[in-house]
C-alpha positions as CSV (number, residue, x, y, z in Angstrom):
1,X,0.0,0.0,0.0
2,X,1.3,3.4,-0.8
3,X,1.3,5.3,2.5
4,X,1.7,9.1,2.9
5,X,4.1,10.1,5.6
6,X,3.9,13.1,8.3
7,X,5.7,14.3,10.9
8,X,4.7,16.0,13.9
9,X,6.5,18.0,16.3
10,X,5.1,19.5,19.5
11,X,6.0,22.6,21.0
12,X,9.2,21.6,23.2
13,X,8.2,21.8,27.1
14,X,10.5,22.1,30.0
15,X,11.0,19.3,32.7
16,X,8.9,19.3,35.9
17,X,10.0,18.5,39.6
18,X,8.6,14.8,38.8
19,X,10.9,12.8,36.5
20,X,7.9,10.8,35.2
21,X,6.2,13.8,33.4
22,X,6.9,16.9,31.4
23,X,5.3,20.3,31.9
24,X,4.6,23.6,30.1
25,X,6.4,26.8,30.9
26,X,3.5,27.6,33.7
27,X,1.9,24.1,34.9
28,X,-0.4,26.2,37.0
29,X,-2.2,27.2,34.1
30,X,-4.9,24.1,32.1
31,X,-3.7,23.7,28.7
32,X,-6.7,21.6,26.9
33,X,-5.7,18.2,25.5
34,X,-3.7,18.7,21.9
35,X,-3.6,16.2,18.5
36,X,-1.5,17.8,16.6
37,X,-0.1,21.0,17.0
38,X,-2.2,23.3,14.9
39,X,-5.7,22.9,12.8
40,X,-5.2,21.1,9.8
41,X,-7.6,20.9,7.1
42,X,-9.0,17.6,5.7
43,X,-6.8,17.0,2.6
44,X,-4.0,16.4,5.7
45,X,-5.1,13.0,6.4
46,X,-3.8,10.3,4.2
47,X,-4.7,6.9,4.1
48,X,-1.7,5.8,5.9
49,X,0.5,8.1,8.4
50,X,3.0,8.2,10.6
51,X,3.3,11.0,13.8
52,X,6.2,11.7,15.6
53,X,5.3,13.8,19.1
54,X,8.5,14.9,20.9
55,X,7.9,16.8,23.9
56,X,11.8,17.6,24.1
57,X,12.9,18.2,21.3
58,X,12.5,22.1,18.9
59,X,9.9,22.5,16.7
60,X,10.4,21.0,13.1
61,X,8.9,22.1,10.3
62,X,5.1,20.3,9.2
63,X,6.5,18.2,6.4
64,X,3.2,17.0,4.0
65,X,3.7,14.6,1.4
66,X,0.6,13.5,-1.3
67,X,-2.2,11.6,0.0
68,X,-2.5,8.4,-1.2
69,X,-6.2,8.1,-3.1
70,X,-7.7,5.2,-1.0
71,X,-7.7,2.0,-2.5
72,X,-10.9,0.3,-1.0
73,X,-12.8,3.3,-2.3
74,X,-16.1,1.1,-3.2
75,X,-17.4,-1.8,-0.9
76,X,-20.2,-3.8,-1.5
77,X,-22.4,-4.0,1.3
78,X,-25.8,-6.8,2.3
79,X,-24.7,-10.0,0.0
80,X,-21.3,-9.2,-0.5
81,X,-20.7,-9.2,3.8
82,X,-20.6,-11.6,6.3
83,X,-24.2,-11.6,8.0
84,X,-22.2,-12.2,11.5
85,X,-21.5,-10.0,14.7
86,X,-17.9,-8.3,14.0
87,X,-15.8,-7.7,16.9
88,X,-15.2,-4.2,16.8
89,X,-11.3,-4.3,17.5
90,X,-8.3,-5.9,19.4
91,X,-5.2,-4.3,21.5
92,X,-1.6,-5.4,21.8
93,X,1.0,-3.9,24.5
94,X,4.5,-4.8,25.2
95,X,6.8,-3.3,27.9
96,X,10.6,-4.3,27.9
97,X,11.9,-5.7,24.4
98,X,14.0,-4.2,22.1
99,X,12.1,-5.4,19.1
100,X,8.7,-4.1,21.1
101,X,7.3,-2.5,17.7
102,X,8.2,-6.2,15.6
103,X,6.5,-7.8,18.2
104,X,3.4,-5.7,18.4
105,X,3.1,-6.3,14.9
106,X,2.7,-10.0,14.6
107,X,0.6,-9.9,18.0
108,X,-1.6,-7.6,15.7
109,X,-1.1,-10.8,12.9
110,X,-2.4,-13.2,15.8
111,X,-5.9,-10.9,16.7
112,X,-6.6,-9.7,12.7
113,X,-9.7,-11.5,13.3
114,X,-10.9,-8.8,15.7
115,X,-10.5,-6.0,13.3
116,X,-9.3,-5.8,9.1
117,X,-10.3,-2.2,8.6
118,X,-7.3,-0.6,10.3
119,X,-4.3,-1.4,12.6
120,X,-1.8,1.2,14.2
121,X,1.2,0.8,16.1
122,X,2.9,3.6,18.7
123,X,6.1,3.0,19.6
124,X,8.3,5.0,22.6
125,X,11.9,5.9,22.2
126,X,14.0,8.6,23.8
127,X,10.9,9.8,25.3
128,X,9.3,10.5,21.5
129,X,6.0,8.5,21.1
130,X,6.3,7.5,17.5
131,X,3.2,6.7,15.9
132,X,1.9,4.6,12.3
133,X,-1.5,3.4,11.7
134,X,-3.0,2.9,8.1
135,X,-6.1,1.7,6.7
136,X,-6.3,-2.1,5.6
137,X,-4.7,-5.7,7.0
138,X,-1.7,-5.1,9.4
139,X,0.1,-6.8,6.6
140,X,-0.8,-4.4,4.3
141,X,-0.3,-1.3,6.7
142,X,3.1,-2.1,7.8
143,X,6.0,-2.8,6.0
144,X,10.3,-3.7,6.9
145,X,10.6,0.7,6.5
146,X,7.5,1.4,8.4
147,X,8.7,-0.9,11.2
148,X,12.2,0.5,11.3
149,X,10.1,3.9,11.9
150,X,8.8,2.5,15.4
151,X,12.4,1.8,17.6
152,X,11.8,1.4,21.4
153,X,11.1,-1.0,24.2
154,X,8.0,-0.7,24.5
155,X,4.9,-0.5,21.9
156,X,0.8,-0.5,21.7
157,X,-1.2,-1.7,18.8
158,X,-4.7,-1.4,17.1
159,X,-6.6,-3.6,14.7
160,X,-10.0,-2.1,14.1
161,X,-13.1,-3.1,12.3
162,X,-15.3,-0.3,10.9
163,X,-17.4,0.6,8.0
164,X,-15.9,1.9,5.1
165,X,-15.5,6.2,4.0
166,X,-13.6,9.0,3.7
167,X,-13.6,9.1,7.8
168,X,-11.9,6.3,8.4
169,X,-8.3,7.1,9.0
170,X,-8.3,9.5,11.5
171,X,-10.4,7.1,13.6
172,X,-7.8,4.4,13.5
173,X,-5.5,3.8,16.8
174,X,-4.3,4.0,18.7
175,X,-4.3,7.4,19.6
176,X,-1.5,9.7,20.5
177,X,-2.0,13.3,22.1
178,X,0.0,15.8,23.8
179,X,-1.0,17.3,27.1
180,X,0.8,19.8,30.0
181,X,3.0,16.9,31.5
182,X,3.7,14.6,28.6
183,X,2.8,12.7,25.6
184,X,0.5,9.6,26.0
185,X,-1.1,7.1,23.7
186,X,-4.3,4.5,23.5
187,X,-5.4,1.8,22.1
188,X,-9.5,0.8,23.5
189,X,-11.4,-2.5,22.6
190,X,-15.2,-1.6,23.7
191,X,-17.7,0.8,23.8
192,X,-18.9,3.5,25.8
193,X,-22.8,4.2,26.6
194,X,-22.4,7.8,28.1
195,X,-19.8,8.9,25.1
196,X,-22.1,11.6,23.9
197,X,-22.9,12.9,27.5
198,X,-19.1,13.4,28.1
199,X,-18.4,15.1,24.8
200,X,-21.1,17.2,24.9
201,X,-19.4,18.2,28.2
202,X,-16.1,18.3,27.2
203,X,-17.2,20.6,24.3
204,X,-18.9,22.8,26.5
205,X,-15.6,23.6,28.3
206,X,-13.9,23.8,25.0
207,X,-12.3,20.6,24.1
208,X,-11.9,20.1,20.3
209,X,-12.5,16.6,19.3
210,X,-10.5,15.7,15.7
211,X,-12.2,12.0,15.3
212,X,-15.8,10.5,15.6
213,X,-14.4,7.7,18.1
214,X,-15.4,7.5,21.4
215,X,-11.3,6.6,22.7
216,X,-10.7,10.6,22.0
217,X,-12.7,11.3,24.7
218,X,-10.7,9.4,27.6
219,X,-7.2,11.3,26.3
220,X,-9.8,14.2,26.7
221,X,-10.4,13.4,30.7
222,X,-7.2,12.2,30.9
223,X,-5.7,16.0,29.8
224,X,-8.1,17.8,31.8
225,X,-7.8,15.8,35.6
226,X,-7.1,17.6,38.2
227,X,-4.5,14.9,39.7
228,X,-0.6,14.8,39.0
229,X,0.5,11.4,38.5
230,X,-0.5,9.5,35.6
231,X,-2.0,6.6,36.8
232,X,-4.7,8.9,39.7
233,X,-5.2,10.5,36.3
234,X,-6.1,7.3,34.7
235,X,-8.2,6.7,37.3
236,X,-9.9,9.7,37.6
237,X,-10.7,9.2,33.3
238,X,-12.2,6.1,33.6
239,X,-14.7,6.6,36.8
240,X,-16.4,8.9,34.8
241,X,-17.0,5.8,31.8
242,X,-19.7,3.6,31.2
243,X,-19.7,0.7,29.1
244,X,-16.8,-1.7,27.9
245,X,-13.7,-0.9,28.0
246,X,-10.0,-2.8,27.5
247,X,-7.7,-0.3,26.9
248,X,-3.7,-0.4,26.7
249,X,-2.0,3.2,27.0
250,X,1.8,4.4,26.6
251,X,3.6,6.8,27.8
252,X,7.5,7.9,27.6
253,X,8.4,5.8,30.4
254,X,5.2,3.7,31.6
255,X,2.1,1.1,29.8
256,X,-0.8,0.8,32.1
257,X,-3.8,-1.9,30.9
258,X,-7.0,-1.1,32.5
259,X,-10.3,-3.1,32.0
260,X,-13.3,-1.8,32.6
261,X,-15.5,-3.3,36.1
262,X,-17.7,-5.7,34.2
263,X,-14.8,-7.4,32.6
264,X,-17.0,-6.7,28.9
265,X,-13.9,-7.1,26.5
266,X,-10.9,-10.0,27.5
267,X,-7.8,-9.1,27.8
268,X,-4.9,-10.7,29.2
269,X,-1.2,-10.8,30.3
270,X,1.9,-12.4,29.4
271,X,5.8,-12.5,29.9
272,X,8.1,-13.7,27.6
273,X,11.7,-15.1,28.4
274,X,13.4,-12.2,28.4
275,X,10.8,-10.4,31.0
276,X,9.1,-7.9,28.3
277,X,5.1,-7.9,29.2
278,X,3.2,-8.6,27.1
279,X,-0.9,-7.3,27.2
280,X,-3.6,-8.6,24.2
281,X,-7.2,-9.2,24.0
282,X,-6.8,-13.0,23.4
283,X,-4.1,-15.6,24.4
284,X,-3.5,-16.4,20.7
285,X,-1.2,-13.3,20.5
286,X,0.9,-14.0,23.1
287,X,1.4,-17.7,21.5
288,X,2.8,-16.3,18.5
289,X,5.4,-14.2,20.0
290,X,6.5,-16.8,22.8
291,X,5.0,-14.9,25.4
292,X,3.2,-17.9,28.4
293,X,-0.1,-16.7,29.9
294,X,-0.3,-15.6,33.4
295,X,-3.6,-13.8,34.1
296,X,-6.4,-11.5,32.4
297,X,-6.1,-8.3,34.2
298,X,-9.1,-8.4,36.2
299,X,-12.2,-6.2,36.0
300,X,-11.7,-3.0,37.5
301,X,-8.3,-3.7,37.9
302,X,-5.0,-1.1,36.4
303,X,-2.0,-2.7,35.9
304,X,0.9,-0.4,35.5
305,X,4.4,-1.3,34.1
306,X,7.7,0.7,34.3
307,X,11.1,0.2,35.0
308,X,10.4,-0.1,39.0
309,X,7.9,-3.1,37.8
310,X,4.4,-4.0,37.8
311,X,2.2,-2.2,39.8
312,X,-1.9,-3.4,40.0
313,X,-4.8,-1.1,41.9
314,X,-8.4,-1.5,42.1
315,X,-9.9,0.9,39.6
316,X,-13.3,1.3,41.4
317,X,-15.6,-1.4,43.6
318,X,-16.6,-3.6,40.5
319,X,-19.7,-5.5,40.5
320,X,-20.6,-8.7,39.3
321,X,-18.5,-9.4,36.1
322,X,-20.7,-9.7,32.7
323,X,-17.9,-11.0,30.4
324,X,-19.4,-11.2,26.8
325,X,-20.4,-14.7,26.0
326,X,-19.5,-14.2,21.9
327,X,-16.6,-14.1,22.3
328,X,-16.5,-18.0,23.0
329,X,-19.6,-18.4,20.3
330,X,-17.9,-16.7,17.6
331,X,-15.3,-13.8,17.9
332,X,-12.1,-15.5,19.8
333,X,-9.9,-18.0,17.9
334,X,-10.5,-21.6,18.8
335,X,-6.6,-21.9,20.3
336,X,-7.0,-18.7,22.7
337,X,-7.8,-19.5,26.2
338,X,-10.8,-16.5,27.2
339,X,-12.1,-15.7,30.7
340,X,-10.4,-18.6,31.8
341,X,-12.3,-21.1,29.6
342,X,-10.7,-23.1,26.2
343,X,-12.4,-21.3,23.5
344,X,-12.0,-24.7,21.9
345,X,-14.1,-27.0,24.1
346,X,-16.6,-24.6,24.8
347,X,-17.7,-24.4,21.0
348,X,-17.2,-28.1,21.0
349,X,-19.3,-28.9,24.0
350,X,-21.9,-26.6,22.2
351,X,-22.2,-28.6,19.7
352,X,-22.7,-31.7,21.9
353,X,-25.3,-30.2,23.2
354,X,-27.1,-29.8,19.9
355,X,-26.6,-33.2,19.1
356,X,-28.0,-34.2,22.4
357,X,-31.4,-31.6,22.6
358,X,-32.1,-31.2,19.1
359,X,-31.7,-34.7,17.4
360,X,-32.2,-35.7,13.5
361,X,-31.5,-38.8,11.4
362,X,-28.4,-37.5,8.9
363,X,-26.0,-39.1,6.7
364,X,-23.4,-36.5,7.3
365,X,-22.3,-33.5,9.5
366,X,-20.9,-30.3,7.6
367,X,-20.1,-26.8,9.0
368,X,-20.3,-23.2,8.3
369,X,-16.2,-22.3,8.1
370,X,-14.6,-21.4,9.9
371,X,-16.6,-20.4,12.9
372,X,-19.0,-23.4,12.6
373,X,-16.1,-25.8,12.3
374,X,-15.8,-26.9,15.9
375,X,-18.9,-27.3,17.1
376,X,-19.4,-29.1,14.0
377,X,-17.0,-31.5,15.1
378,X,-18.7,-31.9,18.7
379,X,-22.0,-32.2,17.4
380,X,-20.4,-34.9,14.6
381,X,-18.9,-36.8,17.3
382,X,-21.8,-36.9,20.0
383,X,-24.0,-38.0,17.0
384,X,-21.7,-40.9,16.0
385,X,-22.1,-39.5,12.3
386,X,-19.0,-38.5,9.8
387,X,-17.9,-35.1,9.9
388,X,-16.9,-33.8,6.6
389,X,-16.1,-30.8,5.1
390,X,-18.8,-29.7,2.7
391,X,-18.5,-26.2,2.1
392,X,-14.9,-25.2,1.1
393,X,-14.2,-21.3,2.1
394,X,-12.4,-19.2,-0.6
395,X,-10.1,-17.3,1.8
396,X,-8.6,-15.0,-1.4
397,X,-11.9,-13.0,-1.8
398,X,-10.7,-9.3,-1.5
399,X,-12.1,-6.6,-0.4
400,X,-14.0,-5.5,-4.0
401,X,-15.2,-7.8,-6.6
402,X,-16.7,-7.6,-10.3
403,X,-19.6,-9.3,-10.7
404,X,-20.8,-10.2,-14.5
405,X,-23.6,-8.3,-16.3
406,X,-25.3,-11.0,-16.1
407,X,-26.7,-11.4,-12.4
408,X,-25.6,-14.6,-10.6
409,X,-27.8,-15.6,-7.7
410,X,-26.2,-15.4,-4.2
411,X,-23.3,-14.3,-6.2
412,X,-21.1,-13.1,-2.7
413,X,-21.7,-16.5,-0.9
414,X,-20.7,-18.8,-3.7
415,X,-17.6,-16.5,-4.0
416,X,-16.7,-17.3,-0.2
417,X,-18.0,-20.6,0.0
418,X,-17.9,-23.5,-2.8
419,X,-20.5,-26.9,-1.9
420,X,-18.9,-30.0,-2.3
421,X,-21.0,-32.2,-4.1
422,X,-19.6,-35.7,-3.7
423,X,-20.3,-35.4,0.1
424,X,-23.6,-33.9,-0.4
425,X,-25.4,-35.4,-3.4
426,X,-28.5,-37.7,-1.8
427,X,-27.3,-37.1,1.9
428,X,-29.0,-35.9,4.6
429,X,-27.0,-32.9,5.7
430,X,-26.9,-31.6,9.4
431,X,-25.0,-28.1,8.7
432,X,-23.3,-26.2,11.9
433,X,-23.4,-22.8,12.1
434,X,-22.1,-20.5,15.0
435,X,-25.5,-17.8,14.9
436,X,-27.7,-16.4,12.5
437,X,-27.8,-12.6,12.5
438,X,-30.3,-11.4,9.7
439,X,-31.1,-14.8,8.3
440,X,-30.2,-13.7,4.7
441,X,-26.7,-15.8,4.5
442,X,-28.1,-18.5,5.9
443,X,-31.1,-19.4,3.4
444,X,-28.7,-19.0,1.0
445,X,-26.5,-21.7,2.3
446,X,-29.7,-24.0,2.2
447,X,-30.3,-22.7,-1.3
448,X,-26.7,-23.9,-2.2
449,X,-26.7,-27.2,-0.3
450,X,-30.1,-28.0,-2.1
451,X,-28.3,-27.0,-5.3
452,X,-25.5,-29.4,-4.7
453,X,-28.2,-32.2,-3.9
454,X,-28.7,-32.2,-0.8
455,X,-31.5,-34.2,0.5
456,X,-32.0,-32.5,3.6
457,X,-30.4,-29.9,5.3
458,X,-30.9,-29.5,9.1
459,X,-29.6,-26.5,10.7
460,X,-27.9,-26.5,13.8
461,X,-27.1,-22.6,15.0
462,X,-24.2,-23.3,18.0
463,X,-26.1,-20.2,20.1
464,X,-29.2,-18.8,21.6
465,X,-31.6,-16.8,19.4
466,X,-30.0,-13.2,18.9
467,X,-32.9,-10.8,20.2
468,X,-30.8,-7.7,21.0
469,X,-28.1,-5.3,19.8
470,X,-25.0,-4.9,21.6
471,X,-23.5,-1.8,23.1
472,X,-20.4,-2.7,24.5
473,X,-18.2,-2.9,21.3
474,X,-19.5,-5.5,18.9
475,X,-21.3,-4.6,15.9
476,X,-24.4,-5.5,15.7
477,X,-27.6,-4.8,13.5
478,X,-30.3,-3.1,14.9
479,X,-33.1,-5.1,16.4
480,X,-35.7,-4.8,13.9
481,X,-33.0,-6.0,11.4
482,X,-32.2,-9.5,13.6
483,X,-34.3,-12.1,12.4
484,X,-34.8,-14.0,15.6
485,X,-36.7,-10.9,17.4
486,X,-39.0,-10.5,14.6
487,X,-40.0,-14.3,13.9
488,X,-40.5,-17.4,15.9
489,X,-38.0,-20.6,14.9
490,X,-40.8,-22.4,13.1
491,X,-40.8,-19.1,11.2
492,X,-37.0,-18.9,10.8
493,X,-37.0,-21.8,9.5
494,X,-39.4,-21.4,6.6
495,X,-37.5,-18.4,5.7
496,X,-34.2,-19.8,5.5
497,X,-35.9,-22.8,3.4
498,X,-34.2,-25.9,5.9
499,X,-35.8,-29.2,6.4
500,X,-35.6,-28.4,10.5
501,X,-34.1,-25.6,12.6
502,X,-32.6,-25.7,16.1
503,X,-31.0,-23.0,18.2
504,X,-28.7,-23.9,21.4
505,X,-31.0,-23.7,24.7
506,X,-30.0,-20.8,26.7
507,X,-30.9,-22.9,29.8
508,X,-28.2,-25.5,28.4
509,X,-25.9,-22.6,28.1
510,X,-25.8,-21.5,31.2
511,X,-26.0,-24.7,32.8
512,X,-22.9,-25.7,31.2
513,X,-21.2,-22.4,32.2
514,X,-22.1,-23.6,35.4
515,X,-21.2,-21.2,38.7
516,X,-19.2,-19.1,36.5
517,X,-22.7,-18.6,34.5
518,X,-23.6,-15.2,36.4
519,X,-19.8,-14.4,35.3
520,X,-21.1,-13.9,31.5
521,X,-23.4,-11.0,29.6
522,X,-26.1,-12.5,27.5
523,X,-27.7,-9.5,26.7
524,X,-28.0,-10.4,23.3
525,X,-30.0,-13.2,23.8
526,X,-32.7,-11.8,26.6
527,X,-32.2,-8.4,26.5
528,X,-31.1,-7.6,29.8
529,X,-28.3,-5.0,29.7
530,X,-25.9,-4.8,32.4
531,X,-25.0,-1.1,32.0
532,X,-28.3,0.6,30.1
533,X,-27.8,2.6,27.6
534,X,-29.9,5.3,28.6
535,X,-28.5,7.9,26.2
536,X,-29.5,8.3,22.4
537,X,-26.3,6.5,20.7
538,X,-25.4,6.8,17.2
539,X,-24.7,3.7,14.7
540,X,-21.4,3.7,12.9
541,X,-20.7,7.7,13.7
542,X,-18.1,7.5,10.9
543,X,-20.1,7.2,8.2
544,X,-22.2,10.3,9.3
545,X,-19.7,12.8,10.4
546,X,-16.8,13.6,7.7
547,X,-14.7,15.1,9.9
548,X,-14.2,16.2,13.6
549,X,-13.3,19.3,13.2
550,X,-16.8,20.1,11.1
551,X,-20.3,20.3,12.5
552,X,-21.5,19.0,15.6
553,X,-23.0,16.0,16.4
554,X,-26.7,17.5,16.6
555,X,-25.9,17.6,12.1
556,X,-26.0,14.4,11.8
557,X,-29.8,13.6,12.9
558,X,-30.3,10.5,10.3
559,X,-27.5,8.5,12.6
560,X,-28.9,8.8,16.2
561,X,-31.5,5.8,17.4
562,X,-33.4,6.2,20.3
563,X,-32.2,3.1,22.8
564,X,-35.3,1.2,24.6
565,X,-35.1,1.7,28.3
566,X,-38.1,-0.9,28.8
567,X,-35.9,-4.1,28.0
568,X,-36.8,-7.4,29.0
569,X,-36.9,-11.4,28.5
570,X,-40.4,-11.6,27.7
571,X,-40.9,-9.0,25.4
572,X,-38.4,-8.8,22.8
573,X,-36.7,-5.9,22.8
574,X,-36.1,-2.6,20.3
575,X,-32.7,-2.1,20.5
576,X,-31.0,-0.3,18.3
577,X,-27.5,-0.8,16.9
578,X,-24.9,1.2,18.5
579,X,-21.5,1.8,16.6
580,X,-18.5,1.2,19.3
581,X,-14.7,1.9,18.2
């Protein structure tokens, strides 16, 4: 990818008593949080850029170079996408290696499931925070130069999942900013519920927001705390947040992880041989850089690393933890060990469970790749029935795609997923899925199955019915677009076109969850939120606002949904989607 390269210099700012932090000329006096150090207009932002922000060195001149024209200008949306959940992002932090940035980038390789829209990396070195994010695969972001860009010992990284549009750049992390005693820099997996409370706020006291995310807003509280040391500040920040939050930050001489009191969004710590730490949302990163799994960093819980060590304080009295549950359905890898629990064997045991309440006669046991694979298997092997691979997944579709004059019917599923005849012709198929969402992909998997000759086709869906829309960070449709709040499973299954339908019992789910059941959110399947979004939220603020530094959030009327306050099992609810970063 061609990438456009900036650097920018803060004003240079003169020591303070405390060795840990930098001040202004006159610390006495609130200098609002800073992203750059002047207003620049919207041609700035390229579609891949690197920030250097020195708070030692002289001012250097702005250097611009061309922006690069993006190259996923045109995506194809309803058919042409995955009708899943997408986890709305993934963090990486490393304290104490010398190849800190190298690292962060293949952790980023490791959680690329979480996020293929974006992925940033902010390095520290000689107290300069160095920063490069781009839009596209880590791969395609980062290259042997752009690496060499990001020396240090310590690193944070980003991969992000959004929608597509001019906006996107300057939303990708992590985030670096300038405030009176220092440079500091976040990555955030989650959502916030009160975001547009606390920048309505902040702008009223004159904070200038340059992105649509709702991360900006924490380097906002974080600027304008009343408290001294970094971590009180921290502190203070995040008591005034509601919702999900795993977030990683950097400074020149410090990473802190803090998770937010539910424990929403995993995220977990390692230490490789030579003693680096090592922070990530799932265990898989830390595999691929040789890094062994010692804890999650506990709701409510800030873990602070520097050179006198670790360092771990109670954020704030946290209540019962409401971990999501998807992220063992669908979004973790099958290898990464989450909340404690095998990812693995609980998507296997899922599909025991299938097997075991919702029975059929088959010939052979197929899944949905590459989510459906596992409980596949479990459901396969509880059933005493062959497990075979039926659907083969194209994994070279790119992002944009030509289709012929000509229509071709569910043109974007046969792309990603070819039927294999010899295994289906005359068989009685029992087909594994992880969830259904809108329904759409699915009846079009029946279609194909049918297609290939297919006798039967029995869905099995490795999850409760999805009634509700999630606010803590995963992106989700609203709840008039999921299929399973507006129809019954009878009905479900006449729409999708299958010989029989079956869901996995939430009573069986949290029976096998066991005494850690209580542990988990299922708000998506009854409804009941743990933190209520009480405030009118927007869906995917990117594609609404153009830039920051234009309009206000009242301009952009069409984006804002009204959230349901009166939510419960019984009646379905109307929840609508809410756009996290």
């Amino acid at each position: 990818m061609a990438a456009a390269t900036t650097t920018l210099t803060l004003p240079s700012l003169s020591s303070s008593s405390s060795s840990s932090f930098l001040s202004p000329p006159n610390p006495s006096v609130q200098t609002p949080l800073s992203l750059s150090s002047k207003t620049l207009p919207k041609s700035y932002f390229p579609y891949s850029h690197s920030h250097s922000f020195s708070l030692s060195n002289p001012p250097k001149p702005l250097l611009l170079a061309a922006a690069a024209k993006s190259p996923i200008s045109e995506f194809f949306s309803g058919d042409y996408l995955d009708d899943k959940p997408r986890e709305e992002c993934g963090v990486v932090g490393i304290y104490g290696d010398p190849e800190a940035s190298r690292l962060c980038y293949l952790a980023l390789h490791a959680l690329q499931h979480r996020g293929q829209e974006g992925a940033g990396i902010v390095s520290v070195n000689e107290n300069v925070l160095q920063s490069v994010t781009g839009v596209g695969l880590v791969s395609e972001v980062f290259s042997e130069a752009k690496l060499d860009q990001l020396p240090g010992d310590s690193a944070i990284g980003h991969v992000r999942y959004s929608t597509a549009g001019s906006s996107m750049l300057k939303n990708v992390q992590p985030f670096v900013a300038g405030y009176r005693f220092g440079s500091v820099g976040v990555a955030h997996n989650g959502n916030l519920v009160n975001y547009r409370s606390l920048r309505a706020k902040l702008e009223d006291t004159g904070s200038i927001f340059n992105t649509s995310s709702d991360t900006e807003v924490v380097l906002h509280l974080i600027a304008i705390s009343k408290h001294r040391p970094f971590l009180l500040r921290i502190v203070d920040a995040c008591e005034q947040l509601e919702g999900a939050y795993s977030m990683v930050f950097i400074t020149e001489d410090k990473l802190v992880a803090v998770r937010d009191p539910f424990g929403f969004r995993p995220l977990v710590m390692g230490r490789r041989s030579n003693g680096a730490v090592v922070f990530a949302s799932e265990t898989c990163a830390l595999d691929l850089i040789e890094a062994t799994y010692e804890r999650e960093v506990f709701p409510g819980e800030v873990v602070v690393v520097d050179k006198n060590g670790i360092q771990s304080l109670c954020l704030m009295a946290h209540p019962q933890p409401k971990s999501c549950i998807f992220e063992h359905i669908y979004f973790a890898l099958p290898n990464s060990v989450v909340y404690g629990r095998s990812v693995y064997e609980s998507r296997r045991i899922f599909g025991e469970i299938l097997a075991t309440e919702a029975p059929v006669d088959c010939d052979v046991v197929i899944a949905v790749p590459d989510s459906g694979v596992v409980a596949a298997l479990g459901y396969a092997a509880k059933a005493g029935v062959a497990f075979q691979q039926g659907l083969i997944r194209s994994h070279y579709v790119g992002r944009t795609f030509i289709e012929p004059s000509q229509k071709i019917r569910d043109f974007g599923v046969k792309l990603k997923l070819s039927p294999v005849r010899a295994v289906l012709e005359g068989k009685r198929v029992v087909v594994v899925d992880d969830s259904i969402v809108r329904g759409t992909t699915s009846s079009k998997i029946v279609r194909l199955l049918k297609e290939a000759g297919a006798k039967e086709v029995h869905m099995r869906i490795a999850c409760p019915p999805i009634i509700g829309s999630c606010y803590y960070g995963v992106d989700t449709p609203s709840s008039e677009e999921l299929i399973s709040n507006r129809m019954s499973v009878e009905e479900i299954r006449e729409f999708i076109g299958s010989d029989s339908l079956a869901f996995l019992p939430f009573d069986s789910l949290k029976k096998l969850l066991g005494s850690e059941s209580p542990n988990y959110c299922y708000a998506c399947f009854s409804g009941n939120y743990p933190v209520e979004p009480r405030e009118i939220k927007v869906k995917r603020v990117g594609d609404f606002v153009d830039d920051g530094l234009n309009g206000s959030l009242e301009s952009i009327d069409g984006g804002w949904v009204q959230a349901n306050r009166n939510q419960n099992l019984d009646n379905h609810p109307t929840v609508e989607k809410v756009g996290g970063i």
